[in-house]
Steps between C-alpha positions, in 0.01 A plus 500: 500500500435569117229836648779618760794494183214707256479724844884552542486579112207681503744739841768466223351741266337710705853565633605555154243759419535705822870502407403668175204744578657596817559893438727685703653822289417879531812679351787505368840656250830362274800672563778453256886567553781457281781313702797467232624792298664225272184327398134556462424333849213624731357382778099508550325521824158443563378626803050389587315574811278255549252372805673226771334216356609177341469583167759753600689230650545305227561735224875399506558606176377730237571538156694785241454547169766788377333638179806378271306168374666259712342266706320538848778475790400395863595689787511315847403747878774663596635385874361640746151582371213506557545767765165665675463868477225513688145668382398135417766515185795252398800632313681225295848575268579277167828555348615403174810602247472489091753607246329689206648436169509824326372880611186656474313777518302326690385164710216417638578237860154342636368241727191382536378309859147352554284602618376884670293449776161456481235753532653759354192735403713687207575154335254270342553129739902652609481141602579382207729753365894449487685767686732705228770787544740611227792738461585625183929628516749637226836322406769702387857563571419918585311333768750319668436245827169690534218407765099523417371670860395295780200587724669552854116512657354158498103417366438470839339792656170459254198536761279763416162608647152598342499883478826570596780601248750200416939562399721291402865574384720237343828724662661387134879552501753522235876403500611712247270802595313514213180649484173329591139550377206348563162410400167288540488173249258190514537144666584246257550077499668272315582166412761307793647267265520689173705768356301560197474889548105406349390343843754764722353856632163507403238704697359319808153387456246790496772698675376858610701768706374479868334789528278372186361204709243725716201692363605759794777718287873541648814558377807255414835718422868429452696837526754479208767665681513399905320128410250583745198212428158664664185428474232705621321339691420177470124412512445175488630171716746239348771420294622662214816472311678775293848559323763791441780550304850657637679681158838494506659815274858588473591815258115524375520174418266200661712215531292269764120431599437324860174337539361474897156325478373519824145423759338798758259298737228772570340471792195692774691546807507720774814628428636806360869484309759787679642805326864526393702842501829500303662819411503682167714427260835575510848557308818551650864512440748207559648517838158627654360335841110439456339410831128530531217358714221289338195508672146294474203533691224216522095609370267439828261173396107566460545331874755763611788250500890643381718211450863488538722621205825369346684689210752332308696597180687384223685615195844438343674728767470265759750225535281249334704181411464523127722685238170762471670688754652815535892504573546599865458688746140401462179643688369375793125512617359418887187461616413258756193273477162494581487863638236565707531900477286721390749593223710227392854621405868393290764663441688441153858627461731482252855669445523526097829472332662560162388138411124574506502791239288382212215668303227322603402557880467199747147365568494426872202315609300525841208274630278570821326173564231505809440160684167485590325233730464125327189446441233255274546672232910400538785716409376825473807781512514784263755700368580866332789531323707765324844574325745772561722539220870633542706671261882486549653775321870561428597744712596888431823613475584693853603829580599685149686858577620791259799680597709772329744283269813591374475848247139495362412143647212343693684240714254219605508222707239187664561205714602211302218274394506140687246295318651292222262530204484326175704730252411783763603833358505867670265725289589873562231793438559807515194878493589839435233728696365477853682303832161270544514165689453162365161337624478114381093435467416124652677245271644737284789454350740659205525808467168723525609826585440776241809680362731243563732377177712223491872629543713196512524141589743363770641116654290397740753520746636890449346741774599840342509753181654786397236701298719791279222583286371756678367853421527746773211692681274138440397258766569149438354199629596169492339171561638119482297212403618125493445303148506155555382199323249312676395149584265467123811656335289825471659872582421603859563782654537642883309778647676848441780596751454812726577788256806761522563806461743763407548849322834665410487857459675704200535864422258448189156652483226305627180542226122555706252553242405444112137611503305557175364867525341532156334184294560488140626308203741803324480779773548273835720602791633355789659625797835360632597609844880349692652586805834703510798245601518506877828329619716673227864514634612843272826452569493158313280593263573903451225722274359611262228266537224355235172317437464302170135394475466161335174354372444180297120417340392170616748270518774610245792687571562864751581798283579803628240816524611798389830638660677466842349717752670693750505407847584618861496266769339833689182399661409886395533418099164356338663284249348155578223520256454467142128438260534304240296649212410385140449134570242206480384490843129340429678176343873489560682432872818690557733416722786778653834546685735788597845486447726658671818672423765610682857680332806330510818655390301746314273236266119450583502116698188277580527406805219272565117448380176444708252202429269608255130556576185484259184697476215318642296299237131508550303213256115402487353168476113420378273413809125542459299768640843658610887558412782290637827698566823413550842659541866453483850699566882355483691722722728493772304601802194284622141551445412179659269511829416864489138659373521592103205743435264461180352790323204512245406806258180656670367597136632309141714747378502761796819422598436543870553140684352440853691265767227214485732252690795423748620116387662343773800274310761222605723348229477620127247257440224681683554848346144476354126677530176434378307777422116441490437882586510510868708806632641404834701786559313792670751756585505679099111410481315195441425437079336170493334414193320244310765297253350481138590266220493763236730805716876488539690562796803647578770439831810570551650365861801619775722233613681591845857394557753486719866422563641267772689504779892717439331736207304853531180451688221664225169413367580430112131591330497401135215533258372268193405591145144584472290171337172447378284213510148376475280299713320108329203362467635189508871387483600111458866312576702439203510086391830371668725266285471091507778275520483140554799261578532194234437159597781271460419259316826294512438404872139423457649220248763355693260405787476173573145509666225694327268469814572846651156714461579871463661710231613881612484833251709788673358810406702830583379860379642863522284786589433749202512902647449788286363797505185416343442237758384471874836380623318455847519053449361278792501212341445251195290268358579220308317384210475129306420298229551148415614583119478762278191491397333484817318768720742603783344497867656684809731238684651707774589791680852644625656760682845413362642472167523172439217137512591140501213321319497124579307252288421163505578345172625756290684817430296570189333845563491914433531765694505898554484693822339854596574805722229569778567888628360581832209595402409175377516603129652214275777566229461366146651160444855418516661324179399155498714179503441172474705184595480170322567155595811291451360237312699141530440215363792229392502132481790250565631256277510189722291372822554203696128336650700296767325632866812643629328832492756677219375557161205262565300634258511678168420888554609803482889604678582794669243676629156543204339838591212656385338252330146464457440192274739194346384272192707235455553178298772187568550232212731191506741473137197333351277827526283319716348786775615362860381797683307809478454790733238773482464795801638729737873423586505319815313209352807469241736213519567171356601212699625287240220248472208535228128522540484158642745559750768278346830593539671559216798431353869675534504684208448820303178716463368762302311762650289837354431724786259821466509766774328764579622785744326762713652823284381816377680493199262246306764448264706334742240279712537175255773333492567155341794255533570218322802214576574158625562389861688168623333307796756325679447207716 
């Protein structure tokens, strides 16, 4: 009897351990979600994926610790759960609410859950080694009842096979819309029972990225944009374990971190994974259909063997049953199972509405999964997967038309705009020049058309506009846009309407050409050329007639040139000309218009003026081995998308130029030429030489206009001012200019947990152009230092002006930026800035040791920050030393009992308290304080 109890006992504990080595999880995320707008309540979800084993059966409850310094909190198995997702995997739900006492920048929520399974090669004994996911969120009232994403694809799908190329893609969603970024991070543990942030998130034993486990090199990559997890290939059977992190960013501004910690089972079968095809890329306007056909096809096995294919798909524009999704009508997606086609197809439709215009597209997730034959080796199906983002746009404004108004008027009207828009305004633009069509590139929206200036702003809901300032002979354009505000409370714009446009003729003389005929800085001339009026009514407007020629220099004022001039509206009367002599044509631009006079009751009358037009402005910009030209003219006609023609002297100071090249142009922006000697133009000759360094060279070009559609049809030929320049040796970008946004230090002292781990300088720069520079800028490189006095080291590259540089414990650091031309030569330093820390450091007056978690112990308030070492003494009223502290700041903290561990007394204390901060200014790192503090009891 007494050998079959010490059996039964002996069963007891066995039963015991099993229950607590017993592994069972692979993966596994927090969500958070605020769920009152009246108080700081959230609710946490845990979400693991875990085998179908009783471990998994009795982990009824996990639990939270919420990175404010309150106690752990359990959190029981939702109902329902565990449910079986098949692929050998478990997916279990624990739910939990907490009400945070205060805002923060940020909080860190985590849970720890033992153990990993074992025999996880990229883990020393995973055994042994407590499961651990955290999320890291933002609380502040800008934010309002905003969701961290959740990760619509399960950790389920997570077979992968020697030599073949593994994805996986979390299909992370976001509530609000905001945007998402992702990257690779390292599995961590932590304590179950504790929420000492010491024993919380530290790296997993001996952890290693996946790929780092074989001798046989592959590659293990997390594309920052799309979330797309692949490694490449995989070389070596087992288990591995490996974690991401989802950013969450609203305005520029990260305001959540997602942990999924997750396990890919690679395995040697005789199976190859099928191939997903998803369309490109798309944006469309509100109120657009999509409907497209998914396909997959299934890789033939080393045995020949295709296996059937299913393709599923998720994404917030489903009807999911969560508040993640998009307001109706939503997208539907059907494919039936298990298809045994050569090409397995779905079809995925979706009518988009008003409701689904926001500026981040819609990340629509699709999943071909093959189902080969169960075998030994057990569940063996593979999968490919890919997203398909969707952009919903707010739609154009419809059908814009010009008609005649009343008098001189441009009468416009457009269909009334339907979408109701956050402070949605009409934006009305308006070109003088060419009748060209709008053409909205992919995803473009605003206005982008050249030409175009803003003419007025209208209610959203007016559909028409009477424009009376209007010069006759011109084409005008028009185009609308919608300015709304959208769902991050940032300016958005829609894509430009169809453009209008409309001409109303006058009587007034229509001017065709200011061409510079002679180059000089005293003895310049130009010559002005103007039609004669053609729809003159002389009954109206009865003779004699006059010209007035008007010039202005630059951009001050017209002044008349010399007197009125005769004129006969006979086509058999050559007075439609005039030179300009005695002027600065090498370094002045002049612009012209003819007036025109008719004679009313015997007194000279103007009856109306043309647009002006300017002489063509040819400049020169330093390139090496060659010279850069480029050209200008402000005038009434169009010399957009023609063929402007560039000459070059044949001999310095021969004054004959040769035709050396025909420049095919489209907007003002491409009226340019490089010149590196080449002469491509064979019909005067061909005069190709070899550019020098030390020899100047002189051009001059022809721009080739034309008016639109109601005016004279004629080729309007204008010529530039002759310019020199000469060619580089070598030419470098001019430095750009630093800015850097302050850190605010205010907030970082008002948190009320200390634990989050990365600080983030905001860098923005402007490009510098001159002259003197190689204004040709592909990118930037960014340059820091950790202080001052330290040597700076290149921390990144950018193609756009601006660099978020996140670190993990401080902001402390310097910084200036350089211009990279395009051929790869680096500009001098920026100016340099640095950005110190917000040192903290403050100690309350009163702390009560009772174990109720509040004010337990006697340490710093608020939030201490940047400090690298604390001295401190304690003495009772006798001046006898109760405690003293010596070391970095988290080992600070009285507890109210002296060396012995005897509690003491209620009573008052005297402290001295030395601290030293992480600065550069040396003169501020010490700080000392001195006072009393009451322990309460």
């Amino acid at each position: 009897m007494y050998l079959k109890r010490i059996s039964l006992y002996f069963l007891f504990l066995c039963g015991l351990s099993f229950a607590a080595q017993a592994t069972h999880l692979k993966g596994g995320e927090i969500t958070v979600k605020r769920v009152s707008d009246k108080t700081l309540t959230f609710e946490f979800t845990l979400t693991t994926y875990t085998e179908n084993n009783r471990a998994n059966v009795e982990q009824n409850v996990v639990n939270f610790c919420f990175g404010d310094g309150s106690s752990i909190l359990p959190a029981r198995r939702s109902a329902g759960y565990p449910i079986n997702l098949g692929n050998g995997t478990m997916k279990n739900v624990y739910k939990i609410q907490y009400t945070y006492p205060a805002a923060s920048l940020f909080y860190k929520v985590s849970v720890a859950v033992p153990n990993r399974n074992d025999g996880v090669l990229n883990i020393t004994r995973s055994v042994d080694v407590a499961f651990y996911v955290e999320t890291i969120f933002s609380i502040n009232a800008g934010l309002g009842l905003n969701s961290t994403p959740i990760l619509l694809n399960p950790a389920v799908d997570l077979t992968a096979v020697v030599g073949q190329p593994f994805i996986h893609n979390s299909n992370a969603v976001d509530a609000e819309g905001d945007s998402l970024a992702y990257r690779l991070s390292v599995s961590r543990t932590g304590a179950e029972l504790s929420c000492d942030p010491a024993g919380r998130g530290l790296l997993a034993p001996n952890f290693k990225q996946p790929n780092e486990v074989s001798a046989t090199p592959s590659s293990f990559t997390m594309n920052a944009k799309t979330g797309d997890l692949i490694w490449k290939s995989p070389q070596e059977v087992g288990l591995y374990n490996c974690a991401f992190i989802i950013e969450e960013w609203r305005n520029g501004v990260k305001i959540s971190e997602t942990v999924r910690d997750m396990q890919i089972e690679v395995k040697d079968l005789d199976n190859r994974g099928p191939l997903l095809n998803v369309p490109a890329d798309v944006c469309i306007q509100a109120g657009t259909r999509i409907n497209q056909t998914i396909t997959a096809i299934d890789q033939v096995s080393k045995t020949g063997r295709v296996d059937p294919i299913s393709i599923t798909s998720s994404g917030n524009v489903y009807a999911i049953d969560t508040s993640y999704a998009v307001k109706p009508p939503n997208a539907t997606f059907v494919s039936a199972a298990r298809q045994t086609a050569l090409t397995a197809i779905g079809t995925f439709n979706w009518q988009t509405d008003c409701v689904h215009i926001r500026k981040e597209g819609y990340d629509v997730f699709f999943k071909a999964e093959d189902f080969p034959p169960v075998t030994n080796a057990g569940v063996s199906n593979l999968v490919d997967s890919k997203i398909w983002n969707i952009r919903v746009l707010a739609p154009a404004v419809k059908n814009v038309t010009a008609t005649a108004g009343l008098g001189t008027s441009i009468a416009l009207k457009w269909t009334s705009y339907t979408c109701a828009l956050s402070n949605a305004t009409l934006i009305l633009y308006r070109k003088q020049g060419a009748c060209d069509a709008t053409v909205n590139a992919n995803c473009a929206t605003g206005m982008t058309a050249s030409g175009y200036t803003e003419l007025t702003r209208l209610p959203i809901s007016t559909s028409s506009y009477t424009d009376n300032a209007i010069v006759k002979n011109t084409n005008y354009s028009y185009v609308v846009v919608v300015a709304f505000t959208n769902s991050k409370g940032v300016d958005d714009f829609s894509p430009m309407s169809n453009a209008a446009c409309y001409l109303i003729a006058s009587a007034s003389p229509i001017m065709t050409n200011v061409s510079v005929i002679k180059t000089s800085t005293t003895a310049g001339e130009n010559l002005v050329r103007w039609t004669r009026p053609v729809k003159l009514d002389t009954l109206q407007y009865p003779g004699p007639y006059a010209y007035q020629l008007m010039r202005a220099a630059g951009t001050g004022a017209f002044g008349a040139i010399g007197s009125p001039i005769s004129a006969s509206i006979r086509t058999a009367v050559n007075d439609t000309s005039y030179t300009d002599t005695g002027i600065n044509t090498s370094a002045v631009t002049y612009r012209y218009r003819t007036d025109f006079y008719y004679t009313l009751n015997g007194v000279r009358t103007l009856l109306e003026s043309p647009t002006p037009a300017s002489n063509v402005r040819l400049s020169t910009q330093v390139a090496i081995a060659s010279v850069k030209l480029a050209w200008a003219a402000t005038v009434p006609w169009t010399n957009e998308n023609k063929v402007h023609r560039v000459y070059r002297e044949t001999q310095r100071g021969s004054g004959i130029f040769n035709r050396i090249a025909d420049v095919p142009v489209t907007t003002a922006a491409t009226f340019k030429y490089v010149d590196s000697g080449a002469d491509t133009y064979a019909a005067d000759g061909t005069f190709s030489i070899s550019m020098k360094t030390d020899s100047s060279y002189c051009y001059y070009v022809e721009t080739l206009g034309s008016y639109g559609p109601g005016l004279p049809a004629m080729e309007l030929i204008n010529k530039s001012q002759i310019i020199c320049g000469i060619p580089q040796t070598d030419i470098f970008p001019c430095p750009p200019s630093l800015q850097l946004y302050s850190v605010d230090c205010a907030s970082l002292n008002a948190k009320a947990d200390c634990s989050f781990s990365s600080f983030t300088n905001q860098l923005t720069w402007t490009p510098t152009v001159s002259g003197v520079c190689d204004p040709d800028i592909v990118s930037y490189k960014i340059y820091y230092a950790k202080d001052p006095s330290s040597a700076y080291t290149l921390l990144a590259s950018s193609s756009t002006l601006n660099f978020s540089h996140i670190l993990q414990n401080s902001y402390r650091g310097c910084y200036y930026v350089t211009a990279v031309s395009a051929l790869g030569k680096e500009s001098t330093p920026s100016n340099k800035i640095c950005v110190e820390n917000c040192a903290s450091f403050d100690l309350p007056n009163l702390f009560s040791p009772n174990g109720d978690g509040l004010n337990d112990s006697f340490k710093p308030m608020r939030c201490p920050r940047f400090v690298s070492f604390v001295s401190a003494k304690i003495v009772d009223r006798n001046g006898q030393l109760i405690y003293q502290y010596a070391g970095p700041l988290d080992g600070f903290g009285w507890n109210g009992t002296d060396s012995n561990g005897v509690q003491m007394a209620a009573s008052s204390y005297f402290y001295t308290c030395d601290v030293v901060f992480d600065l550069f200014d040396k003169s501020a790192q010490n700080k000392s304080l001195k006072g009393w503090v009451e322990l309460v009891r």
